[in-house]
N, C-alpha and C positions, 0 to 999 in steps of 0.2 A: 378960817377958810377950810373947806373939807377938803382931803383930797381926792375926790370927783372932779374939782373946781380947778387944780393942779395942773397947768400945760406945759411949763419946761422946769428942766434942770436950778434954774435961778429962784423960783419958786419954792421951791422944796428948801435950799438952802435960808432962805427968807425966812421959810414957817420954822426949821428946824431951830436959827439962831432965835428967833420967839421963846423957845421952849418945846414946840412940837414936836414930839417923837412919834407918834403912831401914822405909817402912812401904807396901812394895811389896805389890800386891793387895788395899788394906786396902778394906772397905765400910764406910763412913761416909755416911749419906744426910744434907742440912739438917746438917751439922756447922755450929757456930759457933766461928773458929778469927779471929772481926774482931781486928785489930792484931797479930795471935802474930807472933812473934820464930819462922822455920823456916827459914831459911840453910841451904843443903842439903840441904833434904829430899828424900827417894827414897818418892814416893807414882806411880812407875807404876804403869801400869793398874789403877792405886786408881778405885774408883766413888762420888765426892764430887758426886751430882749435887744441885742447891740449894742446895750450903753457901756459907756466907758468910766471905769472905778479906780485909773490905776492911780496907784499910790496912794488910794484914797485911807483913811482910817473909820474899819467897821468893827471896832471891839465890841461884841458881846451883842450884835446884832442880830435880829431875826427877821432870817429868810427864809422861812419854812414855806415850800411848796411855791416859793418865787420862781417867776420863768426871765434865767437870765441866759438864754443860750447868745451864743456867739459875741457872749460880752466881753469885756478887754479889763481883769480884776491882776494883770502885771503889779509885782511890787505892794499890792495892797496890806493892811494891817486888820487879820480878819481873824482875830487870836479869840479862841471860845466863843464862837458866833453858833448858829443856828440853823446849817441848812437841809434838815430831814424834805427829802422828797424835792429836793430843789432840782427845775432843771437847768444843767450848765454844761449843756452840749457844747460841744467847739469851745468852749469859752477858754481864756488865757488866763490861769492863775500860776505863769513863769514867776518863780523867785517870792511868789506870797507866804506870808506869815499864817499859817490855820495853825500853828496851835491849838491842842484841844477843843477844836473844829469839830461838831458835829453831823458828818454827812448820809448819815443812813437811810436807805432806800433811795438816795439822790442821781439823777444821771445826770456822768461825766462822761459819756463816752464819746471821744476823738479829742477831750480837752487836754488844755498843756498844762503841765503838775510840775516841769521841770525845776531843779532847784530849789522847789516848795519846801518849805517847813509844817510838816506833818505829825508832827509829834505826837504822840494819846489822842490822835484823832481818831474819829469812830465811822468806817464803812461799810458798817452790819450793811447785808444785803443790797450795796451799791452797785450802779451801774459804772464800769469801768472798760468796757471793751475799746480795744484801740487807743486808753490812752496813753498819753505820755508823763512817765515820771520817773524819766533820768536823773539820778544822783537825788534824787528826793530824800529828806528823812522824815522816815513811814517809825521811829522806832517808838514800842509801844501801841502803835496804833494797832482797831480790832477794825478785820477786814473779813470777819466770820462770813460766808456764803454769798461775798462778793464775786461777782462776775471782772474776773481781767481778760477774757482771751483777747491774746495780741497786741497786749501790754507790753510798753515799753518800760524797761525798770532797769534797766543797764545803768549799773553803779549804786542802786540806791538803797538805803538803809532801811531793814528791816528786821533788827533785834530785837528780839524778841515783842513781836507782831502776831496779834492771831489774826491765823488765817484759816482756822476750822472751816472744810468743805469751802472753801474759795476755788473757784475756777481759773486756773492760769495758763488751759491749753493753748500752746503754743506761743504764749509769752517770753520777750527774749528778757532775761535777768542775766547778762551776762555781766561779771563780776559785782554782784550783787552782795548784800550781805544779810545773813538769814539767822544769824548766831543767837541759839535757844529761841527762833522761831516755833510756833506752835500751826503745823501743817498738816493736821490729822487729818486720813480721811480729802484731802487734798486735792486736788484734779492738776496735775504737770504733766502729762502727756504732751508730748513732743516739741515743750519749751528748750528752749537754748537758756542753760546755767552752766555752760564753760566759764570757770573759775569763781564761780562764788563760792562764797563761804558759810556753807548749813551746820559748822559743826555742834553739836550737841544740840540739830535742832528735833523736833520730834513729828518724824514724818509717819508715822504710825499708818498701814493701808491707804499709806498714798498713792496714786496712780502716778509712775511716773514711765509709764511704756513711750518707747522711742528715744526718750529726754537726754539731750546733749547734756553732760556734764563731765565733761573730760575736763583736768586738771581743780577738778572741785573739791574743795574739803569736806569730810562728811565725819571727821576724828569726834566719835560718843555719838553719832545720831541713831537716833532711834528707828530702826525702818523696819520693825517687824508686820509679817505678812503685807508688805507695801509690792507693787507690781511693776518694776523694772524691766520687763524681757523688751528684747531688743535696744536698751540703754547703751550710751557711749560713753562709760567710765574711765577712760582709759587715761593713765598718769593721775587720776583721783588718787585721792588718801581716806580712806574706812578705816583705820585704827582702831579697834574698840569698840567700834560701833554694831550695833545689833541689826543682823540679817536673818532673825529668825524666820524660820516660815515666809520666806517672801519668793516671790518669783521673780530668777533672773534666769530665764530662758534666752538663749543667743545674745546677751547681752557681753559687752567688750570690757574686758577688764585688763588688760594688758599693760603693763607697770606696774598697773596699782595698789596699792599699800593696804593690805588687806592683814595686815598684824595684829593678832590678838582679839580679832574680829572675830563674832558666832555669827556662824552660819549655819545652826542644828536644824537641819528637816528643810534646809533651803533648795529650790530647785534651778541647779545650774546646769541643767539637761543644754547642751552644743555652745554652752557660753566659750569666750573666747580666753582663758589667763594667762596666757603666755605670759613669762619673764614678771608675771605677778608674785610679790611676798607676802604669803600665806603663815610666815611666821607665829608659831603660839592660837593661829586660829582654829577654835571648834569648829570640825566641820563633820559633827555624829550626826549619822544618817543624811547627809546631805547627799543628790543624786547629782552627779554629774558626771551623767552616762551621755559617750560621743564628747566631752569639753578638752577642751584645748588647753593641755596643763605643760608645755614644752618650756623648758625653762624653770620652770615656777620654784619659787623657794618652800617646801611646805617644814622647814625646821622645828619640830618640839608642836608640829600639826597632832590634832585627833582628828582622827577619821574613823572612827569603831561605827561600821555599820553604814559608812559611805558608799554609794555604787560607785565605781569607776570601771564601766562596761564600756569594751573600745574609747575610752579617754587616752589622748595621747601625752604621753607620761616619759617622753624623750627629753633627758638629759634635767631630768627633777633634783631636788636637793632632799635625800630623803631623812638627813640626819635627827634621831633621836624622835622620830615622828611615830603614830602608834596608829599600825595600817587598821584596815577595814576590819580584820578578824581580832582584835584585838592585843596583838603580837607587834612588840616597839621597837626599832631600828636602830640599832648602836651606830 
């Protein structure tokens, strides 16, 4: 039986327990195929769009350039499958197993990811705008010059995940986890990352202007020449972390933990540090001319060759620190 000849769900299961696996270009619209046993199916550029998968089992299936938008793939078993260029708009993959899932160039966008297991899955160049994947784990996964704007990622795992030139503006990751993430080059502009955790990841000329990230970890990341101005850092921890050459123009830093941190040639022209601990941080030739240093602890700071023109410098801790000219403060 070809599958031209194929008119429902029971069918397909009929030819599959035969032995038939290839059911390449099949039309199946609203199929109901919830729990099928399909390990290896060959449903390319099959148009299954609405039909219902959940629970189904698709080990090592291929859906390459399948149109499964607003299908219902809840709960399914879709571990190292195949879906380059697949479309899965709206579609429900809550609490699905992809494992090493291949989805690149595929669109997902407004689909639900939530709870999904995502592990060394691959979204080179996926469509992701608007979707959802709270508490998902993304770790390892390569999400290089994927589109998320407006990604939901609140809670979910993405250790070390590339996301080289990935789009995430205004994506919320709030408590997220980004540990030795790879974000070069990166698009966060005006995402919400209140409290995740980037430390040691490496955001190298990342955009991240506007980006909420008050009480977020960033202890060893890499954020040289990355563009912060107007950021919400405030109660963050930069420990260590590298602010070489970046632009934090009017950006808020107020509590935050800024120990040990380089900030050589960084521009914190009207940034805000109040009550910041600048502790042990490099901060040679750094401009922050007009910032807001009231409070701030700069203990065992370098500053050789810092501006600090009209900075307001009420009530600093200036012990043992080595000012702008060179000359160090007992």
């Amino acid at each position: 039986m070809s599958c031209s000849n194929l008119s429902n769900a029971n069918e397909i299961l009929t030819s599959y327990k035969q032995g038939q696996r290839n059911f390449k270009e099949i039309e199946l619209r609203e199929a109901n195929l919830s729990q099928a046993h399909l390990n290896s199916i060959n449903l390319a550029k099959g148009i299954l769009i609405k039909s219902n998968f959940k629970k189904a089992r698709l080990i090592h299936a291929n859906l390459n350039q399948a149109n499964l938008a607003k299908s219902n793939l809840a709960e399914a078993q879709l571990i190292e499958a195949k879906c380059c260029q697949t479309n899965l708009t709206a579609t429900s993959l809550i609490k699905t197993n992809c494992s090493g899932t291949i989805f690149s160039s595929a669109i997902l966008a407004y689909a639900d990811l939530s709870d999904a297991n995502l592990i060394s899955c691959s979204f080179v160049s996926a469509e992701l705008k608007n979707t959802k994947l709270i508490r998902a784990n993304l770790t390892g996964a390569s999400l290089t010059g994927a589109v998320l704007t407006q990604a939901e990622l609140n809670f979910a795992i993405l250790t070390k995940a590339f996301l080289v030139n990935a789009n995430l503006t205004e994506a919320n990751c709030k408590n997220a986890t980004f540990i030795c993430a790879y974000l070069h080059n990166a698009n966060l502009s005006k995402a919400n990352l209140e409290g995740a955790d980037l430390s040691f990841a490496d955001l190298r000329k990342a955009n991240l202007s506007f980006t909420n990230l008050r009480k977020a970890n960033l202890d060893g990341a890499n954020l040289k020449g990355a563009n912060l101005k107007g950021a919400n850092l405030s109660q963050a921890s930069l420990a260590g972390a590298d602010l070489s050459n970046a632009n934090l123009q009017q950006v808020t830093l107020t509590k935050t933990n800024l120990i040990g941190t380089n900030l050589l040639n960084a521009n914190l022209d009207k940034a805000n540090l109040s009550q910041a601990n600048l502790s042990q941080a490099g901060l040679l030739f750094t401009n922050m001319r007009e910032a807001n240093l009231m409070e701030a602890k700069l203990t065992g700071a370098n500053l050789i060759g810092a501006n600090l023109l009209q900075a307001n410098l009420f009530k600093v801790s200036w012990s043992a620190t080595i000012m702008p000219n060179g000359k160090k403060i007992d």
